[in-house]
Residue, then its C-alpha position, 0 to 999 in steps of 0.5 A: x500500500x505505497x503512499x506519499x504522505x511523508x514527504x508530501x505532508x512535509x513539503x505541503x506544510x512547508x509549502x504553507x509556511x513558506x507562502x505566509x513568511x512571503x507575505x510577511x516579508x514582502x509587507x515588512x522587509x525592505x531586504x527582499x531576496x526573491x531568489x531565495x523564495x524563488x529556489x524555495x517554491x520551486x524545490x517544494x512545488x517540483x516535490x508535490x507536483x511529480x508525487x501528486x500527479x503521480x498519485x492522481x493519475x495512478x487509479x487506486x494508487x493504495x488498494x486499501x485507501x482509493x480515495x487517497x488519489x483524492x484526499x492527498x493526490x489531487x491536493x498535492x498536485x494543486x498546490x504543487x503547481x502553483x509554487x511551481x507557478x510561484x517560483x517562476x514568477x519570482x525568479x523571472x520578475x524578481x527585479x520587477x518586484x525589488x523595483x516596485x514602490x509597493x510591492x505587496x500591491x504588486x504581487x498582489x495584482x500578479x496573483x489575482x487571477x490565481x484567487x478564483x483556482x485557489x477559492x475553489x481549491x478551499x471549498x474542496x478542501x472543506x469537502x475533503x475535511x466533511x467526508x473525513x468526518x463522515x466515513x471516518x477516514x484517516x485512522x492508522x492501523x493497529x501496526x502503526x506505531x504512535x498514530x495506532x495508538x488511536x485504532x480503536x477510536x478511528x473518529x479521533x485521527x478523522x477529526x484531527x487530519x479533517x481539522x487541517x484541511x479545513x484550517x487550509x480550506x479556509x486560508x484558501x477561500x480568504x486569499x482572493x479577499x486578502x488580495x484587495x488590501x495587500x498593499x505596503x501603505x496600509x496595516x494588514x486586514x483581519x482578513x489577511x491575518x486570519x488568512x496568515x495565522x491558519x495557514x501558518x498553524x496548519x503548515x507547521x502541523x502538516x510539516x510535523x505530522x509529516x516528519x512523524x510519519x516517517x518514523x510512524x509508516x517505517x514502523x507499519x512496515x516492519x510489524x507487518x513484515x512476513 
């Protein structure tokens, strides 16, 4: 049952938090460096778009957890290409944004269009996070170290991976509305903090999650070793 959710859940909660410091430094830094964020878009985007695509395309890509393809596949992949989008931008415009005499309103008006993409990325997300609730999805097996601690209260590990992709969901869906006042001559909205502070909290607990998980789905496979 091979899955990607070690290094996806690590670069996709880095991914997270890479997009909130962006936005930080771009409202408060006046050294900014857009190769570096650059580089750094471009080796998380270049992670989940090759693992997400592989696992979107790759039809049931777990036998056991089908809709793996979706929850985490489809996700990745989304995200994935657009850091990949990110980096190009970044690295190719960069001297265009250092130049701009407001340049979270330049970035901003670049961005824009991505808003309608990545609103609907937050309500599939949202829908993601229902029907891991619903069908209880997510719960480790007895085997697996840590998580399976959980086996036989599958609602816990439903609600805790649901709560994540609803905290992404939201961000998601305030990003296109964080957009209109993303401007350096002015504090940033609660619109935008709230964006910043789910993404960040989310990012951080997908990238732990993540971290654990090698050590968690290592050890599924060795107690089920024959």
């Amino acid at each position: 049952m091979p899955t990607y959710n070690t290094i996806m859940s690590l670069a996709a909660g880095a991914g997270l938090l890479l997009l909130v410091l962006l936005g930080r430094t771009l409202h408060r830094d006046k050294q900014f460096k857009a190769e570096g964020w650059a580089l750094s878009a471009g080796v998380l985007g270049g992670i989940l778009t090759l693992t997400g695509a592989h696992m979107t395309l790759t039809w049931p890509f777990a036998k056991y957890f089908p809709f793996d393809n979706i929850v985490f596949g489809e996700t990745s992949l989304g995200l994935g290409v657009l850091l990949l989008a990110a980096a190009l931008y970044l690295w190719k415009r960069g001297d265009q944004i250092v130049a701009a005499e407001d340049r979270p309103a330049e970035v901003a008006a670049v961005a824009k269009p991505l808003g309608i993409f990545i609103f609907g990325l937050g309500l599939a997300l949202f829908g993601i996070a229902a029907a891991g609730v619903y069908f209880q999805l997510f719960a480790a097996p007895a085997d697996e170290p840590i998580s399976g601690m959980f086996a036989e209260w599958p609602i816990v590990e439903a609600i805790f991976m649901s709560g994540l992709f609803a905290l992404v969901g939201v961000g998601a869906v305030l990003f296109p509305f964080a957009l209109n006042s993303f401007t350096a001559t002015k504090p940033l909205t609660k619109i935008a903090k709230w964006m910043g502070g789910v993404w960040a909290v989310s990012g951080a607990a997908f990238l732990l999650f993540g971290a654990m998980n090698f050590y968690t789905h290592i050890g599924l496979i060795v107690n089920t070793m024959q």
